[in-house]
C-alpha positions as CSV (number, residue, x, y, z in Angstrom):
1,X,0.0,0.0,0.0
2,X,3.0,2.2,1.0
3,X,4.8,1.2,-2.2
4,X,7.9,0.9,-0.9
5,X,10.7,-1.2,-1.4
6,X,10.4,-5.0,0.4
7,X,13.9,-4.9,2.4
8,X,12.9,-1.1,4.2
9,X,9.1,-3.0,4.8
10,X,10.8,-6.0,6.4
11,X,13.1,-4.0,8.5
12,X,10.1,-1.7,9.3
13,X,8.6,-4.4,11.0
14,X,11.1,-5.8,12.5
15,X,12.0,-2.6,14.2
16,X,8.2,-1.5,14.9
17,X,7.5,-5.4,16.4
18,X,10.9,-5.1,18.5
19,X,9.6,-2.2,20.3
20,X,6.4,-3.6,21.1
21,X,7.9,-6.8,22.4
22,X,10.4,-4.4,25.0
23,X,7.4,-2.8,25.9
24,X,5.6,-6.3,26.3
25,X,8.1,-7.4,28.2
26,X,8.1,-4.3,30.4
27,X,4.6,-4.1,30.9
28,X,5.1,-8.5,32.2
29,X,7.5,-7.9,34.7
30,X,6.7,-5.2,36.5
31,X,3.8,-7.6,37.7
32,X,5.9,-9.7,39.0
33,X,9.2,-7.2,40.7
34,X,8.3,-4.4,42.6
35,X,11.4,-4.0,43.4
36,X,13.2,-1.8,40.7
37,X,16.8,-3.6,41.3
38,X,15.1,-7.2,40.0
39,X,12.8,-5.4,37.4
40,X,16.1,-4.1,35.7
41,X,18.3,-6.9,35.5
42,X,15.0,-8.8,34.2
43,X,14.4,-6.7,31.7
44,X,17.9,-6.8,31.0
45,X,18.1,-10.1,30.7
46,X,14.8,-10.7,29.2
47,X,15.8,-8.2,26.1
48,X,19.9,-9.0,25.8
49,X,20.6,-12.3,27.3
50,X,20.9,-15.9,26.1
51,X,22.3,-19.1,26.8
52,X,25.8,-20.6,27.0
53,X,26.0,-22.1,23.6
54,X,28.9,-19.7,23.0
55,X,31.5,-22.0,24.8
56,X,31.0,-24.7,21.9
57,X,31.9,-22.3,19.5
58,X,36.1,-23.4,18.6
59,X,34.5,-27.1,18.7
60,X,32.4,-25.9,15.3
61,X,28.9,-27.1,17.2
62,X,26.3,-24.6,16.7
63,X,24.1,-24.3,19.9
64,X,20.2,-23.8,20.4
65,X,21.1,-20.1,21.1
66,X,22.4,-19.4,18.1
67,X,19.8,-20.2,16.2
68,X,15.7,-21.1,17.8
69,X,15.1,-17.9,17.2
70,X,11.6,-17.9,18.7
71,X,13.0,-19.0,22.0
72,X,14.7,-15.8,23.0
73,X,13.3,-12.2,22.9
74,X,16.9,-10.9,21.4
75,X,17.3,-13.4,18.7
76,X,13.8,-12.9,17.7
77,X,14.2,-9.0,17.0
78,X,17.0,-10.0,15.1
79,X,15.5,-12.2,12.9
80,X,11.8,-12.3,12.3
81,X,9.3,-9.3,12.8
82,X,6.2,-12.1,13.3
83,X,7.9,-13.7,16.4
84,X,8.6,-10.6,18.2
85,X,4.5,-10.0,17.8
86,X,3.7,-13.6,18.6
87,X,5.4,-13.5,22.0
88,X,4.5,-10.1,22.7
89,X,0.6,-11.3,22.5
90,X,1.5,-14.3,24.1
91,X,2.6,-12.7,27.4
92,X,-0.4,-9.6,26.9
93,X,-2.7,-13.7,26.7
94,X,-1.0,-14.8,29.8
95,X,-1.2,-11.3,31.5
96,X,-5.1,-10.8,30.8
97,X,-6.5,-14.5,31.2
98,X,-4.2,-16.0,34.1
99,X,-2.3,-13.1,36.1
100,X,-3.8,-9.6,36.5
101,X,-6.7,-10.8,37.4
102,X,-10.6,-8.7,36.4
103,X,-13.8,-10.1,37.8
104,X,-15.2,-7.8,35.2
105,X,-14.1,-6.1,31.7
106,X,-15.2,-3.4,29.3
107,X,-16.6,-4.9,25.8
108,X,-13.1,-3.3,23.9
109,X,-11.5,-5.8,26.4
110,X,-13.2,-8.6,25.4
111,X,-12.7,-8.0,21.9
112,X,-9.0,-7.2,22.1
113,X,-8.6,-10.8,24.1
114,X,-10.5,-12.3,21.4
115,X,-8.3,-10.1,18.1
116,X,-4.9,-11.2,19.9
117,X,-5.9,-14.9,20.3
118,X,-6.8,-14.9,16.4
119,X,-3.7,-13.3,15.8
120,X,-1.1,-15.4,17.6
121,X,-2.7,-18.7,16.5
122,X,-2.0,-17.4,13.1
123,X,1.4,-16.4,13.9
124,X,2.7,-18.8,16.0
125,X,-0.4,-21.1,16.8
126,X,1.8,-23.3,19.4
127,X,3.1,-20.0,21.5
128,X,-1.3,-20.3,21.8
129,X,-2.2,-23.8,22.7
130,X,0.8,-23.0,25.6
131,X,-1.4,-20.5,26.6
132,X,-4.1,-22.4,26.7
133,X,-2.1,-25.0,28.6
134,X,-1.0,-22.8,31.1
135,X,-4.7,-21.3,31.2
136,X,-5.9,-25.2,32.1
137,X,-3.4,-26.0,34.4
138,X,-3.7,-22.4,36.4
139,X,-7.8,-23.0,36.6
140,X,-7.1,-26.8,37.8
141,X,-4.6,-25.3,40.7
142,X,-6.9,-22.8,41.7
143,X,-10.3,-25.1,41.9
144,X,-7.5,-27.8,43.4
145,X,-6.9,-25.6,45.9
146,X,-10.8,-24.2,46.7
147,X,-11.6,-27.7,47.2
148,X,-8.8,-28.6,49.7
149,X,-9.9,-25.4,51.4
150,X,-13.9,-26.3,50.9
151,X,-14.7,-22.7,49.4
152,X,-17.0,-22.2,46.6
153,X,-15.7,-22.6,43.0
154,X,-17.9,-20.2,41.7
155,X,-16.4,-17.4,42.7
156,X,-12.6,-15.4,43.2
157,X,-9.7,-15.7,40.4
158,X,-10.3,-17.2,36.8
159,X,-13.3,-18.7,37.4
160,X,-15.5,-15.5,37.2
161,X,-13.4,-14.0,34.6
162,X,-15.0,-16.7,32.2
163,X,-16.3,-14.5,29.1
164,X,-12.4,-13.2,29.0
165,X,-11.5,-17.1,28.4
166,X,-14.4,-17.9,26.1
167,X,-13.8,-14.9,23.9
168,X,-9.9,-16.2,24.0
169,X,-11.1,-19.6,22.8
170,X,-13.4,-18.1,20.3
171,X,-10.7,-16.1,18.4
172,X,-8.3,-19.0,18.3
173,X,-9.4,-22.6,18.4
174,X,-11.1,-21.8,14.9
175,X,-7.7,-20.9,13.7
176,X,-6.5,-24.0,15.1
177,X,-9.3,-26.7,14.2
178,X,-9.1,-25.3,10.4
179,X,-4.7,-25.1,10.2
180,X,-5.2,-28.8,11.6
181,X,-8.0,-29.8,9.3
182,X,-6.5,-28.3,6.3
183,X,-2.9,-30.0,6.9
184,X,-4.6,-33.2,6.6
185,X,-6.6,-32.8,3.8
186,X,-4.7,-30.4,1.3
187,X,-2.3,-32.7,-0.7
188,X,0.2,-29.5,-1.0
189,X,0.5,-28.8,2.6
190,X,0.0,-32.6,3.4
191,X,3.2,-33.1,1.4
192,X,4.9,-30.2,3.4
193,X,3.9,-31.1,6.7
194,X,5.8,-35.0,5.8
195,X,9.1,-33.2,5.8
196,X,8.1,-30.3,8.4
197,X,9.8,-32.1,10.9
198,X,11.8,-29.6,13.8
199,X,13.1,-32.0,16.6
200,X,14.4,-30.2,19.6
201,X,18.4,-30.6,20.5
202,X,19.4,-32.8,22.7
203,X,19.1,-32.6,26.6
204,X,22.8,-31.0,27.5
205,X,22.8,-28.7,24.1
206,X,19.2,-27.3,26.2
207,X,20.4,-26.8,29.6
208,X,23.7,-25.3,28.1
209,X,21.7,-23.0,25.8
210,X,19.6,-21.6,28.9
211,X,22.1,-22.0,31.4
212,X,23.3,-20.1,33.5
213,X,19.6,-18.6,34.4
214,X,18.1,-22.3,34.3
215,X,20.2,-23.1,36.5
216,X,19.6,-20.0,39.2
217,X,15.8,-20.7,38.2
218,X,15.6,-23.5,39.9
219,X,16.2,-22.3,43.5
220,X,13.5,-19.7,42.6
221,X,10.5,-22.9,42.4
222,X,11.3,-23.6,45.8
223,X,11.2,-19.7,47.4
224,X,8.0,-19.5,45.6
225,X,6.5,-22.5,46.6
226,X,7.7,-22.1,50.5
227,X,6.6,-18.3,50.3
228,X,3.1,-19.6,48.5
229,X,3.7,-16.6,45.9
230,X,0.7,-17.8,43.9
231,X,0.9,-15.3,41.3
232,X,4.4,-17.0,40.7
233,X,2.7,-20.5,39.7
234,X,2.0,-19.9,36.1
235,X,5.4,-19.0,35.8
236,X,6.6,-22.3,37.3
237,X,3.9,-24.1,35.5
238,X,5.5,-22.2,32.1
239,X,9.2,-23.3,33.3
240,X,8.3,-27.2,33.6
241,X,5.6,-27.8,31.6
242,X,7.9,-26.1,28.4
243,X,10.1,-28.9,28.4
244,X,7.9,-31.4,28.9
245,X,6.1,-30.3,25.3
246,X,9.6,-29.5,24.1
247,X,10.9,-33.5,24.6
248,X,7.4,-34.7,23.9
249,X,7.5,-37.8,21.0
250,X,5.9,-35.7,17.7
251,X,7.8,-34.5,14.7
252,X,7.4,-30.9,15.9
253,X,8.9,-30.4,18.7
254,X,10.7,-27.3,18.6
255,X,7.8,-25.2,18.1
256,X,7.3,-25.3,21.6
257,X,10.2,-23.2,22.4
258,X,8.3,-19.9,21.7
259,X,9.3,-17.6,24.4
260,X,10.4,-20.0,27.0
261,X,13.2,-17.6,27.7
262,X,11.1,-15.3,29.6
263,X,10.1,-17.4,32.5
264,X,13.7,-18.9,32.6
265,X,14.8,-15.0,33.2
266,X,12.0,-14.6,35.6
267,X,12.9,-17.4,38.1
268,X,16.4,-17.0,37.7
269,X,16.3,-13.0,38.6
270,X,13.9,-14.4,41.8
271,X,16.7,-16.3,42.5
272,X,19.0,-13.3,42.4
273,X,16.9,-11.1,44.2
274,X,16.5,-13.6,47.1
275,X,20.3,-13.9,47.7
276,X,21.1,-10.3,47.4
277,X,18.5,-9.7,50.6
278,X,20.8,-12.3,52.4
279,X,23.9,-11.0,51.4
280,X,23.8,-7.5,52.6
281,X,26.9,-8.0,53.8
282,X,29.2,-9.3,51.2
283,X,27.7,-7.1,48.1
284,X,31.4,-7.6,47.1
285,X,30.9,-11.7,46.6
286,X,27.4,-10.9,45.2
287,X,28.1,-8.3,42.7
288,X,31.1,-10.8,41.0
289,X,28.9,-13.5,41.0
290,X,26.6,-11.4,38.7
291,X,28.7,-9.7,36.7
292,X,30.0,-13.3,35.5
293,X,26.5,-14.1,35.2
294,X,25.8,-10.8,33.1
295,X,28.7,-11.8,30.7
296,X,27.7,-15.4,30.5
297,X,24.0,-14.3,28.9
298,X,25.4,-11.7,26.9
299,X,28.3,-13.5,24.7
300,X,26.2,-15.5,22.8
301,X,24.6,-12.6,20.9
302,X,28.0,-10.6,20.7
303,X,28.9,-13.3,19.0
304,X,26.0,-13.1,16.7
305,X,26.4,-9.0,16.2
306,X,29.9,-9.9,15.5
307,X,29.3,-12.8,12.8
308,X,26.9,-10.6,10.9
309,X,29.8,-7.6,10.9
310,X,32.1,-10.3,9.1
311,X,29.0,-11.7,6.8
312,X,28.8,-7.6,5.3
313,X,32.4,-7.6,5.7
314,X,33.2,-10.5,3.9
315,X,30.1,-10.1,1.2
316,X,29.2,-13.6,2.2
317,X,27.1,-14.9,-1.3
318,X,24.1,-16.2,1.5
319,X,23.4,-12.3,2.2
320,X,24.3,-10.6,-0.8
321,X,23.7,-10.4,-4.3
322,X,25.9,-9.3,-7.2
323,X,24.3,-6.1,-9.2
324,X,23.9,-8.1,-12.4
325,X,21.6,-11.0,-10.0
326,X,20.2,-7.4,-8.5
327,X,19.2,-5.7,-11.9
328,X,17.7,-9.3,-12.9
329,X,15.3,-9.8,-10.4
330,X,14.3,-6.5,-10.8
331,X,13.8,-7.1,-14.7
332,X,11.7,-10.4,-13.4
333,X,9.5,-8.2,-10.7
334,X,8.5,-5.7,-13.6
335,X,8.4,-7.8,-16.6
336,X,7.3,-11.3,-15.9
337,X,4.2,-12.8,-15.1
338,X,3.2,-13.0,-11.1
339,X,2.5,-16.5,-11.0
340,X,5.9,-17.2,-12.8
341,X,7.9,-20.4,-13.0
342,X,11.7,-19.7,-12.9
343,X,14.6,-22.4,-12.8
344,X,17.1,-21.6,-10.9
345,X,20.4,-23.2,-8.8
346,X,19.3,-23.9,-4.8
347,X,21.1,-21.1,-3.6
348,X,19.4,-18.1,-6.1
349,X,16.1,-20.4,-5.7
350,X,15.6,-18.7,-2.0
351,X,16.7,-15.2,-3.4
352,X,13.7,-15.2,-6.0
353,X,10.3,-15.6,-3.9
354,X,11.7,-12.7,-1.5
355,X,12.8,-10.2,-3.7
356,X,10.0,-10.6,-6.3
357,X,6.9,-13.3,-5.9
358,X,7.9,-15.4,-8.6
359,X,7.7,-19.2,-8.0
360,X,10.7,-21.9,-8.3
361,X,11.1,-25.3,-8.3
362,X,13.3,-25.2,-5.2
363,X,13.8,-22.5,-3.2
364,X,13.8,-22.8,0.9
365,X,15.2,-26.3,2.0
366,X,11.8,-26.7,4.6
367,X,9.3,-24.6,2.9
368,X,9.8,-26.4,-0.5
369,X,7.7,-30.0,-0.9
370,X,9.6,-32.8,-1.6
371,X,12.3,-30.7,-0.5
372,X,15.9,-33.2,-1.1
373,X,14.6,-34.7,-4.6
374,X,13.4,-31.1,-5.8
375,X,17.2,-29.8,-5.2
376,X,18.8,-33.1,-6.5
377,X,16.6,-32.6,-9.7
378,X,17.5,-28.4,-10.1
379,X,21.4,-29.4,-9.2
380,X,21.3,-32.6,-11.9
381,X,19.4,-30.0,-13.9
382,X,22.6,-27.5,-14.4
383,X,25.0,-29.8,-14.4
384,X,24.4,-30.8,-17.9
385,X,22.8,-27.2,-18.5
386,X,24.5,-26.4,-22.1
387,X,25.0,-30.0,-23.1
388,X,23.5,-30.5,-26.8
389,X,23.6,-34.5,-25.8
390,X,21.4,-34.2,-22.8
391,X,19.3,-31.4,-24.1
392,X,16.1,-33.9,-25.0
393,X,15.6,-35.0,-20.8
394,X,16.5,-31.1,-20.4
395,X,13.8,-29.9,-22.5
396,X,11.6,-32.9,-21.1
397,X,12.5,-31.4,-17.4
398,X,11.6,-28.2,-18.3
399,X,8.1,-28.8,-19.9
400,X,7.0,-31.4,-17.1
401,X,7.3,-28.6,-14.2
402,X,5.9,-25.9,-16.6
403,X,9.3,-23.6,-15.9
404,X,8.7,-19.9,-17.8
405,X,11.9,-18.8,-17.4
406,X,15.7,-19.5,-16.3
407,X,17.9,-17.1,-14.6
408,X,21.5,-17.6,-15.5
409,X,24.1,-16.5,-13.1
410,X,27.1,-17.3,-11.5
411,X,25.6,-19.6,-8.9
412,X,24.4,-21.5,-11.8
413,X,28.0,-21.7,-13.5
414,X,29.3,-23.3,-10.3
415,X,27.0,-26.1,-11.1
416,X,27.5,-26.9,-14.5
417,X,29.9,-29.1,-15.6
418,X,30.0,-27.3,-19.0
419,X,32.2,-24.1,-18.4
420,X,32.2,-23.7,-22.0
421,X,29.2,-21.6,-21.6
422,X,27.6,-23.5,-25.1
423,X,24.0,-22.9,-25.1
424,X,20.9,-24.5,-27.4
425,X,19.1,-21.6,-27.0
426,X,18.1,-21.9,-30.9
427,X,14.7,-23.7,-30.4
428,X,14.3,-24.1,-26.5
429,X,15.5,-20.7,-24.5
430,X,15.5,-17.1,-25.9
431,X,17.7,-14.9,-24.0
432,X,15.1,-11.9,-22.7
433,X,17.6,-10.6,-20.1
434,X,21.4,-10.2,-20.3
435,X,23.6,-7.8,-18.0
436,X,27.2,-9.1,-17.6
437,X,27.3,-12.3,-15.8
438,X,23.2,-12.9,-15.9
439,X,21.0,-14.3,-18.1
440,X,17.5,-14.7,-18.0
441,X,16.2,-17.0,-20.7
442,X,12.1,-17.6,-21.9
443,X,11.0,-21.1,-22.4
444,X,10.0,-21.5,-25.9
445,X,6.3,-23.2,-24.9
């Protein structure tokens, strides 16, 4: 609608959703700390911190903090503008339906419950069924606990806010019923949900990734329980019950990382609040012990700033272009068809769909179906890309996937095994495109 160009949108967003999710964040933990010491160093934690994966890096093993985004509030700014949102309505969810408790709302309330509910489960519809799981579990707790104490169940926290959680549910389980029905019925997504598989890491690369805060969170369960800070529970329930779905036996696994950073932080600062009240009197020994903590949570994305320096630096081919590839896919975005099929090498297959729309036989390694054959076939395809002997299974390839076009660039030439650079463009390919090292060449239908 703006008209403007795709890479300021996308960093747009990602700016506009970071802010929201500080202020998210903000808005969560001053609930919990009342005490402006702990609400800092959360926050601080909560936006800049991560694990310990950083230690692995001279063995070459790439640790969950690295890269599950969606687990930590920093790593999600950096890379995706929709995760950012998702756990910023995630904790708004948890907030409204299980913390700050209302006996009673406004109808704007209502429907804002019921808009964010229909918006996370289309952004991240397992960061909502946790909600909902942490929703079930906080209602069983508190009836649990009327009954031991024989009071009425029909009254006091989440039990009369009960419109709040049925306009929740109505925003989001459609969402839900209709992804899950239409996964197993659409042959397309059907096919992509075979090979959506995202197993979580193993045990020690989890516990290293959210250490050392795991670690300090754990004291924090039992000062909570012993203290009966009951506004603490869901937070506890959040911390256990996330790896239990994390571990769980199914083929997506992963997904059920989304956010779980934030109750680590929470805990562990709990933890670090209660031991700074006993150590009045060796603020010396405390104050060390976190600042080694402070640089233990922090390194991991210094790291990360650091890598993406060198990635500019070094013009690393993953995050850059060439100005011929440039001026081609702009060519494509003004001159071909929207619903375009273009051939192109693995690597320049991802470039296409961002930067103009256009469709490819193989472009991201998860979101393409039939993922592994589909870049076999495209890599086997220019290999033998100029070779007059193979040209009949070429031209056979070509017209069976219904490819428009073929960009032509140096990613390509790595491929090929013909260097030569010995086209049959006579009757197959005309050349529509040309600018130094790129060619983009029209199927002859």
């Amino acid at each position: 609608m703006l008209n403007i160009p795709l890479i300021m949108t996308y960093h747009l967003a990602r700016g506009i959703c970071s802010v929201i999710l500080v202020w998210a964040l903000s808005d969560f933990l001053e609930l919990f700390f009342k005490d402006k010491w702990a609400y800092r160093f959360a926050l601080l934690f909560a936006c800049f911190g991560a694990g310990m994966g950083w230690v692995l890096m001279p063995s070459g093993y790439v640790a969950s903090d690295f890269w599950v985004a969606e687990a930590y509030p920093f790593l999600s700014s950096l890379v995706n503008p929709h995760f950012c949102l998702g756990i910023s309505l995630m904790l708004w969810l948890i907030k409204v339906l299980i913390i700050d408790y209302q006996p009673t709302m406004d109808l704007s309330k209502y429907i804002y419950v019921s808009a964010a509910s229909l918006i996370l489960a289309l952004l991240a519809p397992f960061a909502y069924v946790m909600v909902i799981v942490l929703l079930v579990i906080s209602v069983a707790e508190n009836i649990i606990g009327r009954l031991k104490e024989k009071q009425s169940l029909f009254t006091g926290k989440l039990l009369t806010n009960d419109w709040a959680i049925f306009c929740s549910l109505l925003g989001g389980i459609p969402v839900i019923a209709y992804e899950l029905y239409v996964m197993n019925s659409d042959p397309l997504l059907k096919g992509w949900q075979a090979q959506n598989i995202t197993p979580s890491p193993p045990i020690w690369d989890f516990i290293l990734s959210f250490s050392p805060l795991l670690i300090l969170a754990i004291p924090a369960v039992v000062i909570v329980l012993r203290n009966k800070m009951n506004s603490w529970y869901p937070i506890i329930f959040w911390l256990i019950i996330g790896p239990i779905c994390i571990y769980f036996p199914w083929s997506l696994q992963r997904r059920f990382f989304f956010g779980y950073f934030i109750p680590v932080v929470m805990l562990a600062v709990l933890t670090l609040q209660y031991v700074r009240s006993k150590a009045i009197e060796k603020k010396l020994v405390f104050n060390s012990i976190l600042a080694i903590v402070i640089i233990c949570c922090i390194m991991t994305n210094m790291v990360l700033e650091l890598t993406t320096v060198y990635g500019i630096q070094a013009k690393d081919p993953l995050l850059f272009l060439t100005t011929s590839e440039s001026m081609a896919l702009s060519w494509i975005n003004e001159y071909t068809p929207p619903d375009a099929i273009i051939l192109a090498s693995p690597q320049m297959g991802m470039f296409i769909p961002a930067q103009t729309g256009r469709r490819v036989i193989y472009g991201h390694p998860f979101e393409t179906v039939n993922a592994e054959n589909r870049k076999s076939e495209v890599t086997a395809f220019f290999e033998e890309f100029g070779s007059e002997s193979a040209q009949p299974e070429l031209e056979a390839y070509l017209k069976s996937n219904g490819v428009e076009y073929i960009f032509w660039g140096r990613r390509e030439r790595l491929l090929c095994k013909n260097q030569e650079d010995v086209l049959f463009i006579d009757d197959l390919l005309n050349p529509v495109f040309k600018d130094n090292e790129v060619i983009v060449f029209q199927v002859v239908q």
